[in-house]
C-alpha positions as CSV (number, residue, x, y, z in Angstrom):
1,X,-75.7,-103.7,-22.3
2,X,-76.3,-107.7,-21.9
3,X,-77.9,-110.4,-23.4
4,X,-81.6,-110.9,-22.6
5,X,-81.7,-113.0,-19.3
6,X,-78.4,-111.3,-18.0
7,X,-79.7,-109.2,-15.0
8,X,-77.0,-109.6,-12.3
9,X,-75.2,-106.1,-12.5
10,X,-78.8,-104.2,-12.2
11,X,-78.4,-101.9,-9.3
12,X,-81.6,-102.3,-7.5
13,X,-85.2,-102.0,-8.8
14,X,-84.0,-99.1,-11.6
15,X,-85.3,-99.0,-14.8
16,X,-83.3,-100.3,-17.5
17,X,-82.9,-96.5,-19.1
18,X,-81.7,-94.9,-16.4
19,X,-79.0,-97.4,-16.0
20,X,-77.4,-96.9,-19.6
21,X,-78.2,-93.4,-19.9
22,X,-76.1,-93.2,-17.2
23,X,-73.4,-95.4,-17.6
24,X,-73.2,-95.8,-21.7
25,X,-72.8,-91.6,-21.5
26,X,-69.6,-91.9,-19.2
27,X,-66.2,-91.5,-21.8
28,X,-64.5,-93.7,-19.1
29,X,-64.3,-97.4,-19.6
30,X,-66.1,-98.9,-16.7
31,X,-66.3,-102.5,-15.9
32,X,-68.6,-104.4,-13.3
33,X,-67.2,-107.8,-11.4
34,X,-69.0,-110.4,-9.8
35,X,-67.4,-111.1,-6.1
36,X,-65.1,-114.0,-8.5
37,X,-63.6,-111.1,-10.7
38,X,-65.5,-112.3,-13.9
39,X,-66.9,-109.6,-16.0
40,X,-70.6,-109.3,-16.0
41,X,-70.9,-105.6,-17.3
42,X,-69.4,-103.1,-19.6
43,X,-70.2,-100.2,-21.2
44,X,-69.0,-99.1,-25.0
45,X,-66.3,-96.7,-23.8
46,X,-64.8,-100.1,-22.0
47,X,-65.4,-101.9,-25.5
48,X,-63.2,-99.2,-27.5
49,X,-60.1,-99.1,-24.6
50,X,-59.9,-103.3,-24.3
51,X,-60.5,-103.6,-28.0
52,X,-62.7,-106.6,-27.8
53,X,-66.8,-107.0,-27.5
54,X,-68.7,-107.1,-24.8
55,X,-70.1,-110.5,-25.6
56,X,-66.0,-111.6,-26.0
57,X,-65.7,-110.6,-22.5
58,X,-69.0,-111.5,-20.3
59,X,-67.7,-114.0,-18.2
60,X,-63.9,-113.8,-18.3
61,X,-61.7,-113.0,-15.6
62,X,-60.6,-109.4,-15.8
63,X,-57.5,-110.1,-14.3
64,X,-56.3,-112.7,-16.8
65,X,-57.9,-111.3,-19.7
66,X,-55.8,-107.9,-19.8
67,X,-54.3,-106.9,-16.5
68,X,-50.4,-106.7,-16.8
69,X,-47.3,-105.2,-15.5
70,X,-45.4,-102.5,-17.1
71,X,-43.3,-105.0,-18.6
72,X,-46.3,-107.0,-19.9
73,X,-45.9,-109.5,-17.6
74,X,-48.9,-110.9,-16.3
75,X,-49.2,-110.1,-12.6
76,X,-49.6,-113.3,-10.1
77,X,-52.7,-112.9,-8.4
78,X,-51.6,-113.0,-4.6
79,X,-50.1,-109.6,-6.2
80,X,-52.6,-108.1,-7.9
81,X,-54.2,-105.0,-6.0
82,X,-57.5,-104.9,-7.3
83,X,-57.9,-108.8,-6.6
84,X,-56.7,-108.0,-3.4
85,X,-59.6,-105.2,-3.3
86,X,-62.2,-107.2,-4.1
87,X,-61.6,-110.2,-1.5
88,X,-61.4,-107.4,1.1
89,X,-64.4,-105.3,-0.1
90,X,-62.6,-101.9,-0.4
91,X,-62.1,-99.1,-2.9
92,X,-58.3,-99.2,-4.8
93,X,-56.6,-97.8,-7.7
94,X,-53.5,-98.3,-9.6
95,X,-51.4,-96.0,-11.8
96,X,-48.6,-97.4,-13.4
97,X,-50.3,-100.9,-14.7
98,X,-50.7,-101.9,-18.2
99,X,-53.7,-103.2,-20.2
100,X,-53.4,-106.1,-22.8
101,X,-56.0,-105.0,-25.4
102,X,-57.8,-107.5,-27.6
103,X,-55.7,-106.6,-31.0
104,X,-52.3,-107.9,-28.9
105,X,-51.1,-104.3,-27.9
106,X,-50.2,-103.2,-24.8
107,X,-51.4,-99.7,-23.5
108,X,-50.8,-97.8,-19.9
109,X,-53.6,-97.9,-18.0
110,X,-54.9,-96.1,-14.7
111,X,-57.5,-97.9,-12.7
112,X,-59.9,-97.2,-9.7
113,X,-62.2,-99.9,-8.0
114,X,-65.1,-99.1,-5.8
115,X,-67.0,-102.1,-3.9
116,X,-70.8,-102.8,-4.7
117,X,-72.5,-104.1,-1.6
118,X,-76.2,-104.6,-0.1
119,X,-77.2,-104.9,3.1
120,X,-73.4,-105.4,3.7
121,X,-72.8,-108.1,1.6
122,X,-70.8,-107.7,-1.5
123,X,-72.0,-107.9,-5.1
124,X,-68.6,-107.5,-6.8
125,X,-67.2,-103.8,-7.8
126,X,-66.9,-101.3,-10.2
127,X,-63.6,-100.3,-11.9
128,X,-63.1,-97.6,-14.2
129,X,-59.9,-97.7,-16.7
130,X,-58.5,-94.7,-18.2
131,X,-55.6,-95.2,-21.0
132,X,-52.2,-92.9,-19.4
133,X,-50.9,-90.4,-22.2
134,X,-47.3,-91.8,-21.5
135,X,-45.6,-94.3,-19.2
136,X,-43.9,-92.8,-16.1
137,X,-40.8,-92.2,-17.2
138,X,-42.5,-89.9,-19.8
139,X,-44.6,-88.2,-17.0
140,X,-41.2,-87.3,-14.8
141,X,-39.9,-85.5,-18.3
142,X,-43.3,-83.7,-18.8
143,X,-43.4,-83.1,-14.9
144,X,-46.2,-80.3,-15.0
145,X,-48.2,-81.5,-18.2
146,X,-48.5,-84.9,-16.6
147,X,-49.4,-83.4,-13.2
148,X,-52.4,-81.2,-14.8
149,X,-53.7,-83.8,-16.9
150,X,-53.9,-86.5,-14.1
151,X,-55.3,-83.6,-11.8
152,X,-57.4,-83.7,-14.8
153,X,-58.2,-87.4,-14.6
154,X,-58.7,-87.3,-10.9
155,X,-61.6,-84.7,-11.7
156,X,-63.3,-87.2,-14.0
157,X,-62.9,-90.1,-11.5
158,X,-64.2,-88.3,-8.8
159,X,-66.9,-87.0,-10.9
160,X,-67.4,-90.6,-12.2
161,X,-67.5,-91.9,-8.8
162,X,-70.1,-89.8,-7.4
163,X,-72.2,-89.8,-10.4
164,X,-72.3,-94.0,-9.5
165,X,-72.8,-93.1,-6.1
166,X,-75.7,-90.8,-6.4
167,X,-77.0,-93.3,-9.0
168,X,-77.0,-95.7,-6.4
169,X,-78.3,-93.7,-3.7
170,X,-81.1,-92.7,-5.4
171,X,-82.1,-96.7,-6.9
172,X,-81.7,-97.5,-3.3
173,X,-84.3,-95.0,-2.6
174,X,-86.8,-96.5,-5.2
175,X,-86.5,-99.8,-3.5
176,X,-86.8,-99.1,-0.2
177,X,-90.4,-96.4,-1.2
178,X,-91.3,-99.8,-3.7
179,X,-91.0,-102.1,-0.3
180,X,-92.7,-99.7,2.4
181,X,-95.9,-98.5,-0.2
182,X,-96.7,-102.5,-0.6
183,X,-97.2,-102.9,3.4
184,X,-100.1,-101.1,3.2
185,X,-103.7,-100.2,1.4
186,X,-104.1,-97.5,4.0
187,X,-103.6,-93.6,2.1
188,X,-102.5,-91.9,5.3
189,X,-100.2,-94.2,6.0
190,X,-98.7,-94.6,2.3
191,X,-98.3,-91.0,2.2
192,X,-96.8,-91.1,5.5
193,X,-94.5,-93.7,5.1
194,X,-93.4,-92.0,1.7
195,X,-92.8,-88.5,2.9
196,X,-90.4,-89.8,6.0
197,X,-88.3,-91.5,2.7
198,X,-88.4,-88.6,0.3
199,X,-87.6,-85.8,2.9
200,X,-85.0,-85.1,4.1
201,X,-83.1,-88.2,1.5
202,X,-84.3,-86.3,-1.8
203,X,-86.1,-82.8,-1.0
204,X,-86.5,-80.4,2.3
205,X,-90.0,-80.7,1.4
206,X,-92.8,-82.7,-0.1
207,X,-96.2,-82.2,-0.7
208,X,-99.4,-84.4,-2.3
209,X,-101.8,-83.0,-3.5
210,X,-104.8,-85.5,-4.4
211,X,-107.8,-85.1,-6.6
212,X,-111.3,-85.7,-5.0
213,X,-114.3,-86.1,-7.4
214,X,-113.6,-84.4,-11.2
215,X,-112.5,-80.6,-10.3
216,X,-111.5,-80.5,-6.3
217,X,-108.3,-80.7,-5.3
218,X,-107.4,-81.5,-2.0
219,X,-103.6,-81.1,-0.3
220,X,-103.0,-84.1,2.3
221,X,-99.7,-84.1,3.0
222,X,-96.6,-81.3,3.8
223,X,-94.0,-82.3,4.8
224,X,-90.9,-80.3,5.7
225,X,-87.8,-80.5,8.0
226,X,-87.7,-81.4,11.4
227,X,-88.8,-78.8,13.4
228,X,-89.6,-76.4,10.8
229,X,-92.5,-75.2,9.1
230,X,-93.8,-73.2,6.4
231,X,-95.0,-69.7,8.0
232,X,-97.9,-69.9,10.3
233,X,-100.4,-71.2,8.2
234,X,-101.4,-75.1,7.8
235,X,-101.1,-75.4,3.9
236,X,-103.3,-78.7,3.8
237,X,-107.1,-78.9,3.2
238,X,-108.8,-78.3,0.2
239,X,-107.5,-76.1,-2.8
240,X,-109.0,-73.3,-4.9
241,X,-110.2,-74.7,-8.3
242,X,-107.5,-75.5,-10.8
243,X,-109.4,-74.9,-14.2
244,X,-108.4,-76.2,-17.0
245,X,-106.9,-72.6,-19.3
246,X,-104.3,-72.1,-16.4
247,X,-100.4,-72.8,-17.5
248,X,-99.2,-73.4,-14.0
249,X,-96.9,-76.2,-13.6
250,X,-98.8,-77.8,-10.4
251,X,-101.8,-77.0,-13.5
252,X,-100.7,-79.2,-15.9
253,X,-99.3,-82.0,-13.8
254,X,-103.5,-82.6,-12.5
255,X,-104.8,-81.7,-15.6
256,X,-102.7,-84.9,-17.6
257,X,-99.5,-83.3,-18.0
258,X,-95.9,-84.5,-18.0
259,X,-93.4,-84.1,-15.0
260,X,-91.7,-80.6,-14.8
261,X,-88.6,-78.9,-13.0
262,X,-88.4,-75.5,-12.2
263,X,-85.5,-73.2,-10.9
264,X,-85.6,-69.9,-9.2
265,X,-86.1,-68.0,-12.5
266,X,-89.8,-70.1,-13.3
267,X,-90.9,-69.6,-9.8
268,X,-90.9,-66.1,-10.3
269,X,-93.4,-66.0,-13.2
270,X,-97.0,-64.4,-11.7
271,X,-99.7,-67.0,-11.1
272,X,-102.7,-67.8,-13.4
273,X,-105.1,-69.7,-11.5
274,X,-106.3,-69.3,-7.5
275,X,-104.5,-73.1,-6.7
276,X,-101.4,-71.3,-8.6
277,X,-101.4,-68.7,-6.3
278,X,-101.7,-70.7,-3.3
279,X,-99.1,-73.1,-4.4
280,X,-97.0,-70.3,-5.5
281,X,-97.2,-68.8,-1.7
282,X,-96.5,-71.9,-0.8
283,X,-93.2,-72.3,-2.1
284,X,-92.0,-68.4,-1.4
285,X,-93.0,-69.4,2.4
286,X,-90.3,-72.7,2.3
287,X,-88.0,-70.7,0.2
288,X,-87.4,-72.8,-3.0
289,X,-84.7,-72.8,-5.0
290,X,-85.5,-75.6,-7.5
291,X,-88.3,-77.8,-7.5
292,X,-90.0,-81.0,-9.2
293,X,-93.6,-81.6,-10.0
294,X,-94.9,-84.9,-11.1
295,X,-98.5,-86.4,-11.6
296,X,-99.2,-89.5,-9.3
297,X,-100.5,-92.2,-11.3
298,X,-99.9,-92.3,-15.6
299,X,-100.9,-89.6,-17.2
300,X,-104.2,-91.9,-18.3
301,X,-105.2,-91.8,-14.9
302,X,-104.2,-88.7,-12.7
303,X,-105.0,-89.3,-9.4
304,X,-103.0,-86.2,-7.8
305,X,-99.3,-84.6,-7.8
306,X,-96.0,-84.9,-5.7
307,X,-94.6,-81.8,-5.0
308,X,-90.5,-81.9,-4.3
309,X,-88.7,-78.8,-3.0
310,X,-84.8,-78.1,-2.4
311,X,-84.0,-75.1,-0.4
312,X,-80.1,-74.8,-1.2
313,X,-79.2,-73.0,-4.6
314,X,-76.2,-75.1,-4.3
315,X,-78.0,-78.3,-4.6
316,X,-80.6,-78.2,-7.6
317,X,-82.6,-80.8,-9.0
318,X,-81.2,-82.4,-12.2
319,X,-83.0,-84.6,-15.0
320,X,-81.6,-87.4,-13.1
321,X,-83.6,-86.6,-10.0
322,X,-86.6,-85.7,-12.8
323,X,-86.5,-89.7,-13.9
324,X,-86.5,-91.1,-9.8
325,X,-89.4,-88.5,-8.6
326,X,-91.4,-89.5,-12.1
327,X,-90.9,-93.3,-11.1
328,X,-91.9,-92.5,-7.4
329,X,-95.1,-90.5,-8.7
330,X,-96.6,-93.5,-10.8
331,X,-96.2,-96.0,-8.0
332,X,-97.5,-93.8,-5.3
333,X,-100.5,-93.1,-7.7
334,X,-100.7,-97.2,-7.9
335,X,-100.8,-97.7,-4.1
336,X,-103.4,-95.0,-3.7
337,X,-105.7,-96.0,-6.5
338,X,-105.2,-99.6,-5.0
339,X,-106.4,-98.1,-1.7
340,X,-109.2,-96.3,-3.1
341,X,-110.8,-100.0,-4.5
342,X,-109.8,-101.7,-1.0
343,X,-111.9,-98.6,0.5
344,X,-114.8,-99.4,-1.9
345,X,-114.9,-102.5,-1.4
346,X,-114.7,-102.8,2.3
347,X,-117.4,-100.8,2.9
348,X,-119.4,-102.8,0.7
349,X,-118.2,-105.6,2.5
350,X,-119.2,-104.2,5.8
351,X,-122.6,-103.5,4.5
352,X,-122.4,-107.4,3.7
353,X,-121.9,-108.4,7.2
354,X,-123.8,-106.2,9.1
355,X,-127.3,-107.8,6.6
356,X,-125.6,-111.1,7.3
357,X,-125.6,-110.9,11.5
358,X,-129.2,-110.5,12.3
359,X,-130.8,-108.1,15.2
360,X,-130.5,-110.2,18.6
361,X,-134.0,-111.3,20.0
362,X,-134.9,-109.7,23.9
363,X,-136.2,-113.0,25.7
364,X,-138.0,-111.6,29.0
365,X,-135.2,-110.6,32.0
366,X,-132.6,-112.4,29.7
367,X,-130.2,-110.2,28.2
368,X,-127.9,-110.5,25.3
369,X,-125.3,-108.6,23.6
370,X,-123.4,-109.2,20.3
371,X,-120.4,-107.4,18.4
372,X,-118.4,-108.4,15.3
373,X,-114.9,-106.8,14.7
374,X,-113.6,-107.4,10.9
375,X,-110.2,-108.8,10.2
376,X,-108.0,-105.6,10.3
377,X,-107.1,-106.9,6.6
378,X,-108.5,-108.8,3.3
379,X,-112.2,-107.8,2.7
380,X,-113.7,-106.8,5.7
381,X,-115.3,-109.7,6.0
382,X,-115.4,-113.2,6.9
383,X,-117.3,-116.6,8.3
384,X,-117.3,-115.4,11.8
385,X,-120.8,-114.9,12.5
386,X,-123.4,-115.6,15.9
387,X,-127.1,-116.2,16.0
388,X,-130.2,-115.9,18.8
389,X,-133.2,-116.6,18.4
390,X,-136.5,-118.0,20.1
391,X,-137.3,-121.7,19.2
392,X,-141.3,-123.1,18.7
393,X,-141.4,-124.2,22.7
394,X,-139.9,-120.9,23.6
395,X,-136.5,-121.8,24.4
396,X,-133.7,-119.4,23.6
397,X,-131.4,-120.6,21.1
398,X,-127.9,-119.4,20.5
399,X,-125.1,-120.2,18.0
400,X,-121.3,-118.7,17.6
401,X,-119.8,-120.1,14.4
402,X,-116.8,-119.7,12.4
403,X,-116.4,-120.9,8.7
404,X,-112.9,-121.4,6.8
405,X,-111.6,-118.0,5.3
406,X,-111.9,-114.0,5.4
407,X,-113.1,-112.9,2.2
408,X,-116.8,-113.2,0.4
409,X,-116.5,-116.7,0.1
410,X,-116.2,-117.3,3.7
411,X,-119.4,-114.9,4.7
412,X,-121.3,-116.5,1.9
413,X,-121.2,-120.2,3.3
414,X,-121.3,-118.7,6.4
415,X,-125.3,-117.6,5.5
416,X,-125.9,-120.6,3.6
417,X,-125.0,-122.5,7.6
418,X,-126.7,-120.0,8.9
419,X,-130.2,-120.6,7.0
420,X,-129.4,-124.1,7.2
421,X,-129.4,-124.5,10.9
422,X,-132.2,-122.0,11.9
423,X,-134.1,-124.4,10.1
424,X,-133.3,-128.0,11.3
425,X,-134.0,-126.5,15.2
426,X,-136.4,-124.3,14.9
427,X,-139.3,-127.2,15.9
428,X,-137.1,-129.9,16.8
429,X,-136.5,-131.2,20.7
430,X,-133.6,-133.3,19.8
431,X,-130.3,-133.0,21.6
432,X,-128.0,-130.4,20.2
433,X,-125.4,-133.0,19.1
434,X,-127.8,-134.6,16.8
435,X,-128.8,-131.4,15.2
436,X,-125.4,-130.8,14.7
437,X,-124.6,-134.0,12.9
438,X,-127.5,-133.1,10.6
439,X,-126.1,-129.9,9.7
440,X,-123.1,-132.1,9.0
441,X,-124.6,-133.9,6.3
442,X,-126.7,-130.9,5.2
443,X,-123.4,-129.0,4.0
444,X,-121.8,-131.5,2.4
445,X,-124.7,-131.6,0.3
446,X,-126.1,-128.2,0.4
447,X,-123.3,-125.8,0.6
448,X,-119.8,-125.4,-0.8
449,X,-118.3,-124.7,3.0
450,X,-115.3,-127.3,3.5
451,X,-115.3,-127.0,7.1
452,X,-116.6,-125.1,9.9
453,X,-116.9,-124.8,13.8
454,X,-119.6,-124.2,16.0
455,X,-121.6,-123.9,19.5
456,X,-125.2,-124.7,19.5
457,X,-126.6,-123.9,22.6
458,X,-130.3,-123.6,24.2
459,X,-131.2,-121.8,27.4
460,X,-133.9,-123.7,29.1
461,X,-136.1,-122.6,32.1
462,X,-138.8,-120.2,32.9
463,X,-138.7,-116.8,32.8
464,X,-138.0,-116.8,36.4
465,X,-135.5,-119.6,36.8
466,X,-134.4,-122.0,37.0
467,X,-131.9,-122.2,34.0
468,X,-130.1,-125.3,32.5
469,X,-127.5,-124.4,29.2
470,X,-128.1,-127.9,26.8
471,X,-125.0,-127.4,24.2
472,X,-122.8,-129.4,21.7
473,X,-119.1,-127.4,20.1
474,X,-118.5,-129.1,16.6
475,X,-114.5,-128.4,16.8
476,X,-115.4,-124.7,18.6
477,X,-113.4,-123.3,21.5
478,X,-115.4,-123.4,25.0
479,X,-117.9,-121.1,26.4
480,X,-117.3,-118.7,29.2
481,X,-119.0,-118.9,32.0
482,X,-118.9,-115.9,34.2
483,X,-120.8,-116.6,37.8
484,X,-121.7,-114.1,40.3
485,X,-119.5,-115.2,43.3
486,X,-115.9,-114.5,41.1
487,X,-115.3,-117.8,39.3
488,X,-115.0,-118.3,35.7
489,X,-115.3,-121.7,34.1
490,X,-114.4,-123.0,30.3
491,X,-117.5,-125.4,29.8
492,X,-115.1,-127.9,28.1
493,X,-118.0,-130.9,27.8
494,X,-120.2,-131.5,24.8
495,X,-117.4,-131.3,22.6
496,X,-116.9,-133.0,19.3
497,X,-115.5,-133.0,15.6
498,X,-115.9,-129.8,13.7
499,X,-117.7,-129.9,10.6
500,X,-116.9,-131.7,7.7
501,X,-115.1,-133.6,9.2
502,X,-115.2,-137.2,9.0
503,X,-116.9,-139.4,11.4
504,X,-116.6,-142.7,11.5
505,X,-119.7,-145.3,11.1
506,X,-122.6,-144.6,13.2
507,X,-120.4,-142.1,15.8
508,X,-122.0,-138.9,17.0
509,X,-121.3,-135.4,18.5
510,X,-122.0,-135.7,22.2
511,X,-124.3,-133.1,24.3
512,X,-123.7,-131.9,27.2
513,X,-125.9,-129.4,30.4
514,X,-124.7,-127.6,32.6
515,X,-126.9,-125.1,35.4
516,X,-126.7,-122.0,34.7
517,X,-127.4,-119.4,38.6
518,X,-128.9,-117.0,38.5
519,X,-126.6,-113.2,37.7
520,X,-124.2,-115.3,35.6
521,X,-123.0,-114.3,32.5
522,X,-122.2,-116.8,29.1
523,X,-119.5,-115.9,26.9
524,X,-119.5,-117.4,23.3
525,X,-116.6,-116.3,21.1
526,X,-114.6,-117.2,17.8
527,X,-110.7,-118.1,17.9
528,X,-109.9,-114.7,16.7
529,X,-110.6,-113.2,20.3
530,X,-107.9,-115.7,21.8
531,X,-105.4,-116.3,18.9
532,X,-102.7,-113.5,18.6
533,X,-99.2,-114.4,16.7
534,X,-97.1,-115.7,18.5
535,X,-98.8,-117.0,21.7
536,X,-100.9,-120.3,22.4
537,X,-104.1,-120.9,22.7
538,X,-103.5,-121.6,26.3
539,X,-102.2,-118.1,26.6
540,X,-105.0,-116.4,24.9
541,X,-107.8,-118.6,27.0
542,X,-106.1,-117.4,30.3
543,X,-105.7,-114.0,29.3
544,X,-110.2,-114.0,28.2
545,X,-110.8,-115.5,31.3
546,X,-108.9,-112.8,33.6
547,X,-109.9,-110.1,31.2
548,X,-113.8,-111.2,31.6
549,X,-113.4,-111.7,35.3
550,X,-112.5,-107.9,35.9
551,X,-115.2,-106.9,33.5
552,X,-117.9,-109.1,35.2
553,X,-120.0,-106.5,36.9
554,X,-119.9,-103.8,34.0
555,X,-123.3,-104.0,31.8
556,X,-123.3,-106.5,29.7
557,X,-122.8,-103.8,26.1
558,X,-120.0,-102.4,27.8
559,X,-118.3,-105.7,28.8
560,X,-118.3,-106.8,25.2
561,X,-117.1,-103.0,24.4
562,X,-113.9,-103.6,26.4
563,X,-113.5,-107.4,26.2
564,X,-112.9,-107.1,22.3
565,X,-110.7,-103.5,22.7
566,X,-108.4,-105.7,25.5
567,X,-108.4,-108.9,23.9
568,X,-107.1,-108.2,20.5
569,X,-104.2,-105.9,19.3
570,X,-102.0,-108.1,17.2
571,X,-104.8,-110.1,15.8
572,X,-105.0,-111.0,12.0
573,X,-108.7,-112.5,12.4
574,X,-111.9,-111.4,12.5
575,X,-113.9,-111.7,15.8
576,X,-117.2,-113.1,16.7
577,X,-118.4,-112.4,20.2
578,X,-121.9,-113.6,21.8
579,X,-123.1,-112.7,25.6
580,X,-125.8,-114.0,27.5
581,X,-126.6,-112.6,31.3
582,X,-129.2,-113.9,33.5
583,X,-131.7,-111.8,36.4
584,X,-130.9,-112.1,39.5
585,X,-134.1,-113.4,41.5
C-alpha cells in the first residue's frame, strides 16, 4: 500500500495484513487525507477510478489533483464541501461532482467522507469515490433505474462504512488490551484487566484456561455479563485431563493447534474427552451461538487458551474477529509467560534477601525487632538492609543502611558493606564517625557500590542502665526516638556526607550521644518508609513520627507490624526498618 517508511495512515497498533486484506478487498476506491487534504493512502480500486499510481499521487492534494465541477471547472476551495469537511471534522458526501482522471478524462463521481480522529484529535479522513453510471440529467430520464442503483450504492457505502468502523473499533481494542497487559507482571490482574476489555466490547463471555505443569489444565478466569452467570455452578478450578487423541476444539488449541471458530451447528457435535465435556456444558449453560478459541502464547509455546462466546445468533463471529482474538491470544500468552519468570525470579530473590539480613542478636532486657518489605516492583530485592550485633566489649551495635538501586546489584554491594563494616568495629573503640570514614575508603577500594547511606550506632551501658546511644548517619535520615512520657524526637546530630562521597582534605564525619531512659524505644529506618510520590520528606517524617507516637505502647513486633502497613501505600521503595526498646528499671 506505501513505500517502506510511510506509516502515517496505520489505524492503530494493527497488523499490516489485516489492514490491506481489508481495505485492498473493497471494489470502492477509497482514499485517506492527512488533516492538509494530501493523499497519504489508497487502495488499487482508487488506482483504477483516478487512472494514475499510487506513488503519482502520495502527497498531492486531492482537491487539486481531480476534484471538479460538473462542467470541469475546478471548484475554489472556500467551496469545496469535502474541504469544508475536513476543517470541521465531520462526515460529508457529494453526488453530482466530477473527477479529473489521470488520462485527461472527466468521469461523474459520488463521494462520501468520514473523519479519522484519536483521542479527539483528528488524523485526516477517509473518502470513498464511486464512478455515477450517468450525469443527472441522465438519472431524471431513467428515474427508477437510477433510484435502484444508487439505493444500490448507498448499500455498498454503508456497508463500506461500517466495515471501516468495525475495523477501527476492533484496532482500537488491540491497543488499548496492548497498553493495560504492559502495566503489570501480575496474572490475576492481566487476566482481569483483559476480561473487563474483551466482554462486553467483543464477546458476552470469556474464559482462560491456563496450563499448569505438562497435562493439568486449570480454568482462572469467566467472565460474563454484568449480573449474570452461567447456572449455579463456579466453572473455574482445575479441569479433567485433556489427552492428547481428543478432537475437541478447546483440545487442539492446548495441545499446539491453530485458532478455531465454531457456530451453533459444531457445538452440537458430542464430546471426546472429560475437559470436552465440561467445556461443552459450559457453553450450553451461557447459551452460545458462535464462538472463538485461540491458544495464548505461539503455537511453540502454549501456555493456555482464550475462550470468546457471543450469545446473539444475529451477531456471529467472522474471520475478522478470528485475526483480533488470535492477536489478543499471543500477547496475553506474552504477559503471562513474562509473569511467570518475574514470579521465579522473585522468589529467588526473596530467598536472597532473607540469607542476606541476618537473625537479630537478644542482648539481656534489650529488645529488638527488625522487618524488611521489598519494593512492590523490579526484583524483589534491593540495598536496604539493617544489622545487630554484639561488639568484643559487649556493647550492642546496630546499623540501618541503604545502598543505590533495587535489583541484585544493589543487595550484592549491600553484603559486600555489610561484611565490610562488621569487621572494621567488631574490636575497635573508636568513634563511630571514624569507623565510618574507614568504610569510606574501604568501598571505593573494595566494592563496586557508588554510593550508600548509613547509621552506625552503639548502645552503651549495663545491663541495668544507664544507656548512652554513640552514633554517626553517613547522608542517612534521623533516628526515632520514642520516650516513655509521649515525646518523640528526630536525633538530627552526628550527621555527615553519605558514602562515596567526596570529602575534602583531612575533613571527617562527626559523632554524636545522646541518653537514652529507660522504656524508650529507637527507631532506625530507610527513606522508603518516609518517601511516597508526591509528598516531601518533611511530610513523610511528620507523618513516622505521629504514626510511632500512637503505636508507642504496643510490643515492640507489633509496632513494626503496623508502622510499615501505615506508613507505606504508594511507595515504589523497598523498606528497611530497625527497633530497639529498653527495660524499664
Amino acid at each position: 500500500m506505501r513505500p517502506d517508511g510511510e506509516r502515517e495512515w496505520r489505524l492503530s497498533a494493527a497488523e499490516p495484513g489485516l489492514w490491506q486484506h481489508v481495505v485492498d478487498q473493497l471494489g470502492t476506491a477509497v482514499v485517506v487525507l492527512d488533516p492538509a487534504g494530501l493523499i497519504v493512502a489508497v487502495n488499487p480500486a482508487a488506482e483504477r477510478l483516478l487512472g494514475r499510481a499510487a506513488a503519482v499521487m502520495y502527497g498531492q492534494d486531492l482537491h487539486d489533483l481531480c476534484h471538479r465541477d460538473p462542467g470541469g471547472t475546478r471548484i475554489p476551495r472556500e467551496r469545496c464541501p469535502l474541504l469544508q469537511a475536513l476543517a470541521e471534522g465531520r462526515s460529508a458526501r457529494g453526488d453530482d461532482d466530477r473527477c479529473l482522471r489521470g488520462d485527461g478524462r472527466l468521469i461523474p463521481i459520488s463521494w462520501s467522507a468520514t473523519p479519522l480522529t484519536d483521542d479527539g484529535v483528528s488524523q485526516g479522513m477517509v473518502v470513498l469515490v464511486v464512478e455515477t453510471a450517468a450525469d443527472r440529467r441522465a438519472r431524471r430520464e431513467r428515474a427508477e433505474r437510477a433510484e435502484r442503483a444508487e439505493q444500490a450504492r448507498r448499500v455498498e457505502r454503508a456497508a463500506h462504512t461500517s466495515a471501516l468502523e468495525s475495523l477501527t473499533e476492533r484496532l482500537t481494542l488491540l491497543a488499548e488490551i496492548t497498553d493495560v497487559l504492559g502495566q503489570t507482571l501480575e496474572v490475576d490482574e492481566a487476566l482481569a484487566r483483559l476480561s473487563r476489555l474483551l466482554v462486553p466490547r467483543l464477546a458476552d463471555w470469556a474464559v482462560v484456561d491456563l496450563r499448569v505443569g505438562s497435562h493439568q489444565v486449570h480454568r482462572v478466569a469467566v467472565t460474563g455479563p454484568e449480573g449474570r452467570d452461567a447456572g449455579q455452578e463456579d466453572w473455574r478450578g482445575p479441569l479433567p485431563s485433556a489427552g492428547d487423541a481428543a478432537h475437541s476444539p478447546l483440545v487442539q488449541v492446548l495441545n499446539g493447534g491453530g485458532p478455531v471458530l465454531q457456530d451453533r451447528a459444531d457445538m452440537d457435535a458430542p464430546p471426546d474427552s472429560p475437559l470436552a465435556a465440561v467445556h461443552s456444558a459450559f457453553l450450553g449453560a451461557t447459551g452460545a451461538a458462535s464462538v472463538i478459541t485461540v491458544p495464548l502464547g505461539s503455537r511453540r509455546q502454549v501456555t493456555g487458551a482464550l475462550t470468546l462466546v457471543r450469545t446473539d445468533p444475529a451477531r456471529p463471529f467472522g474471520t475478522g474477529d478470528v485475526d483480533v482474538v488470535s492477536d489478543i491470544g499471543r500477547r496475553v500468552g506474552l504477559v503471562i509467560d513474562n509473569a511467570r519468570r518475574f514470579g521465579r525470579q522473585r522468589a529467588v530473590a526473596e530467598a536472597m534477601q532473607r540469607n542476606l539480613l541476618p537473625p537479630l542478636p537478644q542482648p539481656g532486657r534489650i529488645q529488638l525487632a527488625a522487618r524488611y518489605q521489598p519494593a512492590p516492583a523490579g526484583s524483589q530485592v534491593g540495598g536496604d538492609w539493617y544489622d545487630a550485633f554484639t561488639l568484643r566489649d559487649g556493647t550492642l551495635a546496630l546499623v540501618i543502611g541503604d545502598v543505590e538501586g533495587h535489583d541484585l546489584t544493589a543487595a550484592a554491594g549491600m553484603a559486600q558493606l555489610h561484611g565490610i563494616l562488621r569487621s572494621l568495629v567488631w574490636d575497635h573503640t573508636e568513634p563511630t564517625g571514624a569507623v565510618v570514614d574507614r568504610l569510606d575508603n574501604a568501598m571505593h577500594a573494595i566494592t563496586t557500590v557508588p554510593t550508600a547511606t548509613l547509621v552506625l550506632a552503639r548502645v552503651e551501658g549495663p545491663d541495668t542502665g544507664p544507656w548512652t546511644l554513640r552514633w554517626t548517619s553517613a547522608g542517612h535520615p534521623p533516628p526515632l526516638l520514642l520516650t516513655p512520657d509521649g515525646n518523640a524526637q528526630y536525633l538530627e546530630a552526628g550527621q555527615g556526607l553519605l558514602l562515596g562521597a567526596d570529602l575534602s582534605a583531612g575533613g571527617h564525619r562527626p559523632s554524636a550521644a545522646h541518653a537514652l531512659p529507660p522504656g524508650s524505644t529507637l527507631l532506625l529506618y530507610t527513606d522508603g518508609l518516609i518517601e511516597v510520590p508526591g509528598s516531601d520528606l518533611d511530610t513523610g517524617l511528620g507523618r513516622l513520627r505521629r504514626h510511632a507516637l500512637a503505636l508507642a505502647h504496643e510490643p515492640l513486633d507489633t509496632l513494626c507490624d503496623r508502622l510499615s502497613s501505615r506508613m507505606t501505600p504508594g511507595s515504589t521503595d523497598d523498606i528497611a526498618l530497625l527497633a530497639l526498646r529498653l527495660p524499664m528499671p
